[in-house]
CHARMM-style PDB file with segment names, atoms N, HN, CA, C and O in Angstrom:
ATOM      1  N   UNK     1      13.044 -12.518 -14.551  1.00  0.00      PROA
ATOM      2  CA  UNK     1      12.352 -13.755 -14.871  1.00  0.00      PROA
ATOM      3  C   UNK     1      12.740 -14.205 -16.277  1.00  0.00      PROA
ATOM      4  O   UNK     1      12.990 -13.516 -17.266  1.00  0.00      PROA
ATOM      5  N   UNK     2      12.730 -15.525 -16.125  1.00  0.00      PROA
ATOM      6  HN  UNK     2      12.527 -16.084 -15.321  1.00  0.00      PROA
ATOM      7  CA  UNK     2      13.012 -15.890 -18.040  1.00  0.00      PROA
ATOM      8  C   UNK     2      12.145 -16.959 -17.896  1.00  0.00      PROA
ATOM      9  O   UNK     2      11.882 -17.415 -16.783  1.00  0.00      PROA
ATOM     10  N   UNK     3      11.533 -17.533 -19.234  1.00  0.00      PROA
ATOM     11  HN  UNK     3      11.746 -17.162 -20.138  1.00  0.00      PROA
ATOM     12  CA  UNK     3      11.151 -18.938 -19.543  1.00  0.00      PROA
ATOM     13  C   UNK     3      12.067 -19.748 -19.466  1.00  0.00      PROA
ATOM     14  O   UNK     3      13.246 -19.399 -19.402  1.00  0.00      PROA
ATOM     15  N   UNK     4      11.486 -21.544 -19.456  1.00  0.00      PROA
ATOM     16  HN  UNK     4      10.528 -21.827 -19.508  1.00  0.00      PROA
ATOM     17  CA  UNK     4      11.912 -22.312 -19.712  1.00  0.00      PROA
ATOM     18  C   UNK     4      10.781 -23.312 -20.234  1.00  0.00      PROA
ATOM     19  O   UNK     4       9.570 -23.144 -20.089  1.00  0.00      PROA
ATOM     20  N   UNK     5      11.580 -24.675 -21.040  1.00  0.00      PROA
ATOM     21  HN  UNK     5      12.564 -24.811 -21.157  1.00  0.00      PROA
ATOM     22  CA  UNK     5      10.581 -25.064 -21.958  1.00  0.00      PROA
ATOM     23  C   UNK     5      11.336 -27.092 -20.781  1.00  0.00      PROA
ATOM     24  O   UNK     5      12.292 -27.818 -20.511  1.00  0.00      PROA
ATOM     25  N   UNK     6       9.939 -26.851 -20.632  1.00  0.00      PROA
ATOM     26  HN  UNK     6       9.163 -26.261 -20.852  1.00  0.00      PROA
ATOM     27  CA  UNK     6      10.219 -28.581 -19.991  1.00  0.00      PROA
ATOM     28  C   UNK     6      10.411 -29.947 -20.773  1.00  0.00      PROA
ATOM     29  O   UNK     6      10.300 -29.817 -21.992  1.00  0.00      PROA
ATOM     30  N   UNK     7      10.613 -30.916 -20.432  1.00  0.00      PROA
ATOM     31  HN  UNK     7      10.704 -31.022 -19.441  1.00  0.00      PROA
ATOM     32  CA  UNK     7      10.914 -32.203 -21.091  1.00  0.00      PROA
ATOM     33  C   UNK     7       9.044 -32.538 -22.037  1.00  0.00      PROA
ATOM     34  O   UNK     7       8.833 -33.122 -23.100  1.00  0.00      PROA
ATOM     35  N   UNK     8       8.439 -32.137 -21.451  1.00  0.00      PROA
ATOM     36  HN  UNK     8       8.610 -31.662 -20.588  1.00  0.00      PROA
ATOM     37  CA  UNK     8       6.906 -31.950 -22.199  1.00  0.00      PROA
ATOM     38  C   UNK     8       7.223 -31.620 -23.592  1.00  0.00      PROA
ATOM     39  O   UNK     8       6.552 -32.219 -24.433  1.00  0.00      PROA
ATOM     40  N   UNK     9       8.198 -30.705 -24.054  1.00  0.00      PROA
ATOM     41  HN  UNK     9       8.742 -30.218 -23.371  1.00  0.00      PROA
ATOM     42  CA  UNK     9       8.067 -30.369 -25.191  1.00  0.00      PROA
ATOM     43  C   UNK     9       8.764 -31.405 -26.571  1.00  0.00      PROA
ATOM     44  O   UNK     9       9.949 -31.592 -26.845  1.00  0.00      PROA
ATOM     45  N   UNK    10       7.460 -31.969 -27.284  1.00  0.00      PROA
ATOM     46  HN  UNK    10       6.497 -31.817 -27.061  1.00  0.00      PROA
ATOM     47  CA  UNK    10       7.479 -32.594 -28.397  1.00  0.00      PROA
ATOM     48  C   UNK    10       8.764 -32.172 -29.478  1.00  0.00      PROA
ATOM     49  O   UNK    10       9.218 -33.006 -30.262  1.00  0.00      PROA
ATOM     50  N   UNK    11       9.076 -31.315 -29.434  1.00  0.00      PROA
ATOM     51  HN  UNK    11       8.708 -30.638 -28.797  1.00  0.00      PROA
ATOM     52  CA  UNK    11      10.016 -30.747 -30.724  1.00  0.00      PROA
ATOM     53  C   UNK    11       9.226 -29.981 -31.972  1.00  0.00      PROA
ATOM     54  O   UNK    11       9.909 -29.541 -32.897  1.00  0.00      PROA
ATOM     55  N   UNK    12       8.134 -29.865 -31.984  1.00  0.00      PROA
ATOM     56  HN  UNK    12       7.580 -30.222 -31.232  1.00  0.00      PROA
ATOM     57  CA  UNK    12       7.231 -29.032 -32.962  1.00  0.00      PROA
ATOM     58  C   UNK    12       8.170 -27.986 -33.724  1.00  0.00      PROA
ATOM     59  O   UNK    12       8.157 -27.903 -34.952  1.00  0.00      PROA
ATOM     60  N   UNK    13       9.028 -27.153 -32.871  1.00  0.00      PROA
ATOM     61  HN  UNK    13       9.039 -27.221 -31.873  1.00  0.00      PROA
ATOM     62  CA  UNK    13       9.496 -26.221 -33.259  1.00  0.00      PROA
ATOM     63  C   UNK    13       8.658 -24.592 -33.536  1.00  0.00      PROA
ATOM     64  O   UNK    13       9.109 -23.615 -34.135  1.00  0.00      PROA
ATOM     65  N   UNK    14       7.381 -24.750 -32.894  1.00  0.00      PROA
ATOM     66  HN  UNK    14       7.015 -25.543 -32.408  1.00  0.00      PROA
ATOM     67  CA  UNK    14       6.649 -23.272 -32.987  1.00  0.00      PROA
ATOM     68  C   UNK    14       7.396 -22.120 -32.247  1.00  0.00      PROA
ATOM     69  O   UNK    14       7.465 -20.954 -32.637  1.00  0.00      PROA
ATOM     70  N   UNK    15       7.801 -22.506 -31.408  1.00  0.00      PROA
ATOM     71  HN  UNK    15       7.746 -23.452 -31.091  1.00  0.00      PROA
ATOM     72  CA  UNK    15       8.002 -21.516 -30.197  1.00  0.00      PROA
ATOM     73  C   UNK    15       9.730 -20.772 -31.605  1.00  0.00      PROA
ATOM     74  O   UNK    15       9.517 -20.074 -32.597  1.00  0.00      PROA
ATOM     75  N   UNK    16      10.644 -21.083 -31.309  1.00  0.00      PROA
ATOM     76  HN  UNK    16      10.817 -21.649 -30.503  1.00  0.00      PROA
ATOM     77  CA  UNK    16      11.626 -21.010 -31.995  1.00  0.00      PROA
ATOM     78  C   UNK    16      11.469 -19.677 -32.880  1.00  0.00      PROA
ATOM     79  O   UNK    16      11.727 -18.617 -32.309  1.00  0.00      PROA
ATOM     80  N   UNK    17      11.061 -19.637 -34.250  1.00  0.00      PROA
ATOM     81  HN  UNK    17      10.852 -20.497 -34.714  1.00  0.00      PROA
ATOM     82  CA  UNK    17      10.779 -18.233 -34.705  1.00  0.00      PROA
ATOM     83  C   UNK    17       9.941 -17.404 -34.159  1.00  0.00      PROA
ATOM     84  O   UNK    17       9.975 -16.215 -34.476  1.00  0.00      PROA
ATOM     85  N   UNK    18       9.049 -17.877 -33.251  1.00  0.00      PROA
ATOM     86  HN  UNK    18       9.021 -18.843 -32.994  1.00  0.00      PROA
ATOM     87  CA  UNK    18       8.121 -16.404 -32.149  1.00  0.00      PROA
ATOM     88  C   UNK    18       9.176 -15.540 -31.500  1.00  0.00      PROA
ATOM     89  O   UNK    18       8.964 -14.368 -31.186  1.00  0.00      PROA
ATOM     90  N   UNK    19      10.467 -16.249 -31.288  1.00  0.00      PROA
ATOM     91  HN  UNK    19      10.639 -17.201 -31.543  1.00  0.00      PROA
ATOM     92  CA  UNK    19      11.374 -15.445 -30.207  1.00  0.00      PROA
ATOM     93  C   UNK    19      11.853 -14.298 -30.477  1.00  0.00      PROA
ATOM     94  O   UNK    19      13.020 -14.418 -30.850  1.00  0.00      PROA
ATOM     95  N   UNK    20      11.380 -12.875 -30.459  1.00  0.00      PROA
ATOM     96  HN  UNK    20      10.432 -12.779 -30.156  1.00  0.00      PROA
ATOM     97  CA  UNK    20      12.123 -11.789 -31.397  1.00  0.00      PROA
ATOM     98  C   UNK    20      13.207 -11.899 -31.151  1.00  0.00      PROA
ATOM     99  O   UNK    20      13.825 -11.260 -32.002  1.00  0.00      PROA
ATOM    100  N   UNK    21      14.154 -12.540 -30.167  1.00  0.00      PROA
ATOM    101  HN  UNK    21      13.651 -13.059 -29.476  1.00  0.00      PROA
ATOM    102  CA  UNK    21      15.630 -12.381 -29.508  1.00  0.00      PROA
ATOM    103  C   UNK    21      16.568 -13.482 -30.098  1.00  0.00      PROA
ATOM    104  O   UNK    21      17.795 -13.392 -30.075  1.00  0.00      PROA
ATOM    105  N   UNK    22      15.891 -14.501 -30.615  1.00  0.00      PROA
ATOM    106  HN  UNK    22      14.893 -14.573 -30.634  1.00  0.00      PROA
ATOM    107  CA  UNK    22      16.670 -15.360 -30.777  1.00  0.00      PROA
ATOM    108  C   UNK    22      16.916 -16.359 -29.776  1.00  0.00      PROA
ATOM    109  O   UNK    22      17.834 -17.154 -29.980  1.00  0.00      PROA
ATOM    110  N   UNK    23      16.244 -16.439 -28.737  1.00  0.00      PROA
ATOM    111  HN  UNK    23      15.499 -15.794 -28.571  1.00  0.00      PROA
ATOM    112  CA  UNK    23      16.818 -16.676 -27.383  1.00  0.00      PROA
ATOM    113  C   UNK    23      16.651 -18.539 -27.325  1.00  0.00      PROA
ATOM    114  O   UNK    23      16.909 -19.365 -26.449  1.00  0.00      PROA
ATOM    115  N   UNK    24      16.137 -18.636 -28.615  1.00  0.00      PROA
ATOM    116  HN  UNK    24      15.927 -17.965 -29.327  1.00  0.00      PROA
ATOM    117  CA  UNK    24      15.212 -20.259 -28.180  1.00  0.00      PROA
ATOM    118  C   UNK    24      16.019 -21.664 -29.643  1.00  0.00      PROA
ATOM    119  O   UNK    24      15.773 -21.909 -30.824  1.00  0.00      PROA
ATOM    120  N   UNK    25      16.861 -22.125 -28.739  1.00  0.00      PROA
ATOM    121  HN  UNK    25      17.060 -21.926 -27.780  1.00  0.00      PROA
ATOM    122  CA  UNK    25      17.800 -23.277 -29.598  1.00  0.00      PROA
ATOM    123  C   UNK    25      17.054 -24.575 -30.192  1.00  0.00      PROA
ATOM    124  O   UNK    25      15.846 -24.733 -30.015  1.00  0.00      PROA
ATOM    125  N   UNK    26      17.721 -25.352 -30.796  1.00  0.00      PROA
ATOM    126  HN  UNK    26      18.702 -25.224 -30.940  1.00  0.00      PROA
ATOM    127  CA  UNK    26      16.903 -26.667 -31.138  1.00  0.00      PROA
ATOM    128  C   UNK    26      18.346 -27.622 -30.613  1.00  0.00      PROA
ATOM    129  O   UNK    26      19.530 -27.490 -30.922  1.00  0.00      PROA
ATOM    130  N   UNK    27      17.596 -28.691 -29.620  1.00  0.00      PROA
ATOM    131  HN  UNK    27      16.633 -28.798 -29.370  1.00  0.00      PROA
ATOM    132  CA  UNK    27      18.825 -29.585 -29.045  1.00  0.00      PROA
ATOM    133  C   UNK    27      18.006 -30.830 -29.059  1.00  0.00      PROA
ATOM    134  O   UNK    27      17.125 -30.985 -29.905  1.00  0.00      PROA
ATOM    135  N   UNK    28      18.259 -31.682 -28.188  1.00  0.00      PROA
ATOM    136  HN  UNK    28      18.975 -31.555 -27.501  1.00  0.00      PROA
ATOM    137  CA  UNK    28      17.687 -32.605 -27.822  1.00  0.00      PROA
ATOM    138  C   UNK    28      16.737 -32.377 -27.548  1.00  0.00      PROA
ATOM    139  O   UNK    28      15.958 -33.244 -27.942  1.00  0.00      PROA
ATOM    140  N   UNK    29      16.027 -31.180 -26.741  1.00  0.00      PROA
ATOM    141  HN  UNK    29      16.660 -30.476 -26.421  1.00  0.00      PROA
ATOM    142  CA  UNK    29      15.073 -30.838 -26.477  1.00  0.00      PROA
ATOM    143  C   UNK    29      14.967 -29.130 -26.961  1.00  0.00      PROA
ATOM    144  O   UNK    29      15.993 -28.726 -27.508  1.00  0.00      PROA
ATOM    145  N   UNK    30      13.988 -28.241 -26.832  1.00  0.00      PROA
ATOM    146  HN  UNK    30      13.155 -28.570 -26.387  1.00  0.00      PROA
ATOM    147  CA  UNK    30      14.078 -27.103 -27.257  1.00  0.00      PROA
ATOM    148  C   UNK    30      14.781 -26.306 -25.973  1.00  0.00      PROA
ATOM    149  O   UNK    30      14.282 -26.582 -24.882  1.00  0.00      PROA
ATOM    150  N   UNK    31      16.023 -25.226 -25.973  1.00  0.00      PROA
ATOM    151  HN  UNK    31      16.428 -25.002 -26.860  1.00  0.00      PROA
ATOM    152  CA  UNK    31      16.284 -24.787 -24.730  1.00  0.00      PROA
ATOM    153  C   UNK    31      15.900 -23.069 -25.113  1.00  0.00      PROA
ATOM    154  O   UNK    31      15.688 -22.733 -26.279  1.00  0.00      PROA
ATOM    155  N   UNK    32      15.868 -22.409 -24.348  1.00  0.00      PROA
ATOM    156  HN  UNK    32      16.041 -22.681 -23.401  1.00  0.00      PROA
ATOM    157  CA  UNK    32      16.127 -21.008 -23.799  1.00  0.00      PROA
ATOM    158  C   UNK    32      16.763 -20.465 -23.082  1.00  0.00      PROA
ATOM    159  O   UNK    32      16.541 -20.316 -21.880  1.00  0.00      PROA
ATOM    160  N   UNK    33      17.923 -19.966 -23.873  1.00  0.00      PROA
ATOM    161  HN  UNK    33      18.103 -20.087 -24.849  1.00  0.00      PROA
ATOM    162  CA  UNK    33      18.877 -18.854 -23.133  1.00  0.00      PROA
ATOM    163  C   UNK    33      18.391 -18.290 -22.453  1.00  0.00      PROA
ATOM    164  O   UNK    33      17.603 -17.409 -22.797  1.00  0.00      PROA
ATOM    165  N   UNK    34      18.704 -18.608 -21.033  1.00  0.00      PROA
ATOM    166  HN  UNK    34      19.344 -19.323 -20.754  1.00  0.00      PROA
ATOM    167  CA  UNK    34      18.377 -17.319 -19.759  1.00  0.00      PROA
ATOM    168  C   UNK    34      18.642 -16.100 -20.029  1.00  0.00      PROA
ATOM    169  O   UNK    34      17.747 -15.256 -19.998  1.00  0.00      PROA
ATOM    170  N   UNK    35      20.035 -15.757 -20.372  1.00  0.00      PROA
ATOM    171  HN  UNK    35      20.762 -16.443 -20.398  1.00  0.00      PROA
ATOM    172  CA  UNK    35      20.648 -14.540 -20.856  1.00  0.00      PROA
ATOM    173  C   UNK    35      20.288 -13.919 -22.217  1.00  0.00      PROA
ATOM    174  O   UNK    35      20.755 -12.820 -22.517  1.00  0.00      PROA
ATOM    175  N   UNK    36      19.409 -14.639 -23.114  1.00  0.00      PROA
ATOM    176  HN  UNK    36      19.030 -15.532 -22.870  1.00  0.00      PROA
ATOM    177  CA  UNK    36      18.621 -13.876 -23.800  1.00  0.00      PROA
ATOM    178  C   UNK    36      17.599 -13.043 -24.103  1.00  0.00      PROA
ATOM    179  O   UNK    36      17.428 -12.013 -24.754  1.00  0.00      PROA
ATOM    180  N   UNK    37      16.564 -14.281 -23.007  1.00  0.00      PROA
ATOM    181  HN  UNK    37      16.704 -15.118 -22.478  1.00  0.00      PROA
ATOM    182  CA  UNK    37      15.462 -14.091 -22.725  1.00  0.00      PROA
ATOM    183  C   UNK    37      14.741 -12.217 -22.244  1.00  0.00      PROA
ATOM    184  O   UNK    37      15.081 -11.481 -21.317  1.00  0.00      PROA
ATOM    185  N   UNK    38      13.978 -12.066 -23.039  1.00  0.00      PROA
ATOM    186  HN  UNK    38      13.702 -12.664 -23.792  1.00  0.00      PROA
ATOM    187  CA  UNK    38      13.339 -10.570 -22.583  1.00  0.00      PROA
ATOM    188  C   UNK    38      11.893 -10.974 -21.876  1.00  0.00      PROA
ATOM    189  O   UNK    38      11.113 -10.077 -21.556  1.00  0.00      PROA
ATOM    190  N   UNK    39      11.623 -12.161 -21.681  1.00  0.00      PROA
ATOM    191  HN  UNK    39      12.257 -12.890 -21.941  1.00  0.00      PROA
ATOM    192  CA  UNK    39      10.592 -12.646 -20.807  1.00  0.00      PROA
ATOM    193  C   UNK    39       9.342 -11.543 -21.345  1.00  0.00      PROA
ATOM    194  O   UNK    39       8.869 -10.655 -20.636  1.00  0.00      PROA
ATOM    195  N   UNK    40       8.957 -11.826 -22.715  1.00  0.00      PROA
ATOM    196  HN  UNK    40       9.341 -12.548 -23.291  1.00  0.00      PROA
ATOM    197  CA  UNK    40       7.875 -11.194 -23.287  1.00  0.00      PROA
ATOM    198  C   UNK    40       6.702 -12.607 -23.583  1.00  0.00      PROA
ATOM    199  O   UNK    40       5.529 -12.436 -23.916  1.00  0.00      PROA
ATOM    200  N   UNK    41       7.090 -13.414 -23.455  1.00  0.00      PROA
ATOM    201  HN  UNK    41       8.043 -13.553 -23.185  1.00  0.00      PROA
ATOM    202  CA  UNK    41       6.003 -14.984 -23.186  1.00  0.00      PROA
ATOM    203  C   UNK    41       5.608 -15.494 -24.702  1.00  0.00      PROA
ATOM    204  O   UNK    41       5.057 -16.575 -24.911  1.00  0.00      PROA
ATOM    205  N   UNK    42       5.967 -14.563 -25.715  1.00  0.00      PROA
ATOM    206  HN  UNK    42       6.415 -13.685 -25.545  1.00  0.00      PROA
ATOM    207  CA  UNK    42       5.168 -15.189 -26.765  1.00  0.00      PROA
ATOM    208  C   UNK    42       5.282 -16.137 -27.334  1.00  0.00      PROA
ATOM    209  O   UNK    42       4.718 -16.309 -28.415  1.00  0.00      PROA
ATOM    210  N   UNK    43       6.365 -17.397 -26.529  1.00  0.00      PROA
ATOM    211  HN  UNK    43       6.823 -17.257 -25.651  1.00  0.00      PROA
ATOM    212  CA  UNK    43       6.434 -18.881 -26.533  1.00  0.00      PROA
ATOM    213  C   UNK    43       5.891 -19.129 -26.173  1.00  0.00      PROA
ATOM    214  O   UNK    43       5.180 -19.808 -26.914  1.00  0.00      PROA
ATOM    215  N   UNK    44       5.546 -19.079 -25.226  1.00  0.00      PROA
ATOM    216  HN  UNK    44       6.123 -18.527 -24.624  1.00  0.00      PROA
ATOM    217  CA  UNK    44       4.487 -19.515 -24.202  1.00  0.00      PROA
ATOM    218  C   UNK    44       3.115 -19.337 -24.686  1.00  0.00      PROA
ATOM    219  O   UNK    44       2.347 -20.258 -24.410  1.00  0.00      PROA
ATOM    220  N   UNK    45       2.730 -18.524 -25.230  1.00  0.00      PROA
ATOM    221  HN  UNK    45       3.355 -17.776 -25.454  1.00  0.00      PROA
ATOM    222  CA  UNK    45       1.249 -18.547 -25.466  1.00  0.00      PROA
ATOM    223  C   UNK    45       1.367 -19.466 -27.222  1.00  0.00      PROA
ATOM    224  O   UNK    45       0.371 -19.820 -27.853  1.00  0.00      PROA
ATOM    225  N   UNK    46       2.562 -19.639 -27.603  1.00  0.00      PROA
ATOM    226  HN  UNK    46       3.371 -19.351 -27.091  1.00  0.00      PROA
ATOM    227  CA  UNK    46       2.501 -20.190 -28.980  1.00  0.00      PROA
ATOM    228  C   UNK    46       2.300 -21.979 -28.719  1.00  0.00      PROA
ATOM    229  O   UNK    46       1.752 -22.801 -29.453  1.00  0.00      PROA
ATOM    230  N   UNK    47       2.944 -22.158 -27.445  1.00  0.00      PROA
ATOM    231  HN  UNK    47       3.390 -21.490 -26.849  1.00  0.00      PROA
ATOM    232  CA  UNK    47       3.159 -23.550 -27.180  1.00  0.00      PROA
ATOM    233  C   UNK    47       1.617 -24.718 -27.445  1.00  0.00      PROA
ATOM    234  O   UNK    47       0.627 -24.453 -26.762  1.00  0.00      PROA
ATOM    235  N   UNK    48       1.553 -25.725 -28.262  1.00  0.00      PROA
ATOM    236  HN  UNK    48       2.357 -25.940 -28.816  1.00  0.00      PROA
ATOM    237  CA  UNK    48       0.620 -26.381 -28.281  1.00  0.00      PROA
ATOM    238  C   UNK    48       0.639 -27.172 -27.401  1.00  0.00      PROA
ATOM    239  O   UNK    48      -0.520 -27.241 -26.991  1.00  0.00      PROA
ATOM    240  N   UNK    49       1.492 -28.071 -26.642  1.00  0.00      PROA
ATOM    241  HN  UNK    49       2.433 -28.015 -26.975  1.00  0.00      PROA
ATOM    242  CA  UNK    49       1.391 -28.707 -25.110  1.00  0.00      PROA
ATOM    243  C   UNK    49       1.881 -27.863 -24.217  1.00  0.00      PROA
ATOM    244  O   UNK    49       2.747 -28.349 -23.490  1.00  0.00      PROA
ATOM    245  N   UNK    50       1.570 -26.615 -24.016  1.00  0.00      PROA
ATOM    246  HN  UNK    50       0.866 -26.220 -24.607  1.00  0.00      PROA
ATOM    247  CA  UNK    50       2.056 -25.661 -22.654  1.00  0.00      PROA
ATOM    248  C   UNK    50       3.441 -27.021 -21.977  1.00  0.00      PROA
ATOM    249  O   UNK    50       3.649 -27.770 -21.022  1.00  0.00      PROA
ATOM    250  N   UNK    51       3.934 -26.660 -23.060  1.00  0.00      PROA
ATOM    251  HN  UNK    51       3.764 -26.052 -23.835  1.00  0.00      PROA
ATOM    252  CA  UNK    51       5.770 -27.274 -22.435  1.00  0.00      PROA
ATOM    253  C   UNK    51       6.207 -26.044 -22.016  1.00  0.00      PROA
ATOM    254  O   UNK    51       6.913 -26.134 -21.011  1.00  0.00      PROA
ATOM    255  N   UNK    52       6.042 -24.908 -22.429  1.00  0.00      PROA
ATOM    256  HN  UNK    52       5.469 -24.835 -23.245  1.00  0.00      PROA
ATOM    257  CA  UNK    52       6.870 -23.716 -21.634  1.00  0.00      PROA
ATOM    258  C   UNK    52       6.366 -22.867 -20.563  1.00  0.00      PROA
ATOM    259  O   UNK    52       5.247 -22.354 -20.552  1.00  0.00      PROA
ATOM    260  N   UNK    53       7.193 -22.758 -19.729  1.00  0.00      PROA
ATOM    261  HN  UNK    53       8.102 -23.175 -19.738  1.00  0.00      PROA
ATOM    262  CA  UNK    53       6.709 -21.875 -18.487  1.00  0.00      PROA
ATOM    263  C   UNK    53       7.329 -21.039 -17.939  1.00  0.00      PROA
ATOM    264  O   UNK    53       8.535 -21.264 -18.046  1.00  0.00      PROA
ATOM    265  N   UNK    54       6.941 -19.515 -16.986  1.00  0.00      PROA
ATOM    266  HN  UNK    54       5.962 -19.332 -16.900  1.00  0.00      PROA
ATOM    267  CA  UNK    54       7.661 -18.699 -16.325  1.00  0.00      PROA
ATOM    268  C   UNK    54       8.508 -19.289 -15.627  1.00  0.00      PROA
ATOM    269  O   UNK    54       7.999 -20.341 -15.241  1.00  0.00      PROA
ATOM    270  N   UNK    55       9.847 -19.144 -15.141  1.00  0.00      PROA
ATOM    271  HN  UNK    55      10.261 -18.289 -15.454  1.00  0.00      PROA
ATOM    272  CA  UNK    55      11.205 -19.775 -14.274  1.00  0.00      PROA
ATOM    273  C   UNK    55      10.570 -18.435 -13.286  1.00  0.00      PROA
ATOM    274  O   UNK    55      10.512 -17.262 -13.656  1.00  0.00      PROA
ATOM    275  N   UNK    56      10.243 -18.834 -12.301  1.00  0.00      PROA
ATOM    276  HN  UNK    56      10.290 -19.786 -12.000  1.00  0.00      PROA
ATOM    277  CA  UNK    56      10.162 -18.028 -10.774  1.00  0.00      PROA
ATOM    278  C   UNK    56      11.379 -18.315  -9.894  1.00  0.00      PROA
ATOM    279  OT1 UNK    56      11.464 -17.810  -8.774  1.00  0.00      PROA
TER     280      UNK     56
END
């Protein structure tokens, strides 16, 4: 499983240093490396508009 961060997300930039992996870019929108990802969520619980979610 990995996250992903949807078009919801404002650009705040919180999630970004929570990532111990590094896994989380700044683009047009915020992305997450699949292949980084250790799917430990603590973007996800950092997110102030729950823009990020489990990829099932």
């Amino acid at each position: 499983m990995t996250y992903i961060i949807t078009e919801t997300c404002v650009g705040c930039g919180k999630c970004e240093p929570e990532c111990p992996v590094d896994a989380i870019k700044e683009g047009s929108l915020y992305k997450i490396e699949p292949g980084k990802c250790v799917d430990c969520g603590l973007c996800d619980e950092i997110c102030p508009v729950d823009a990020i979610y489990r990829k099932m």
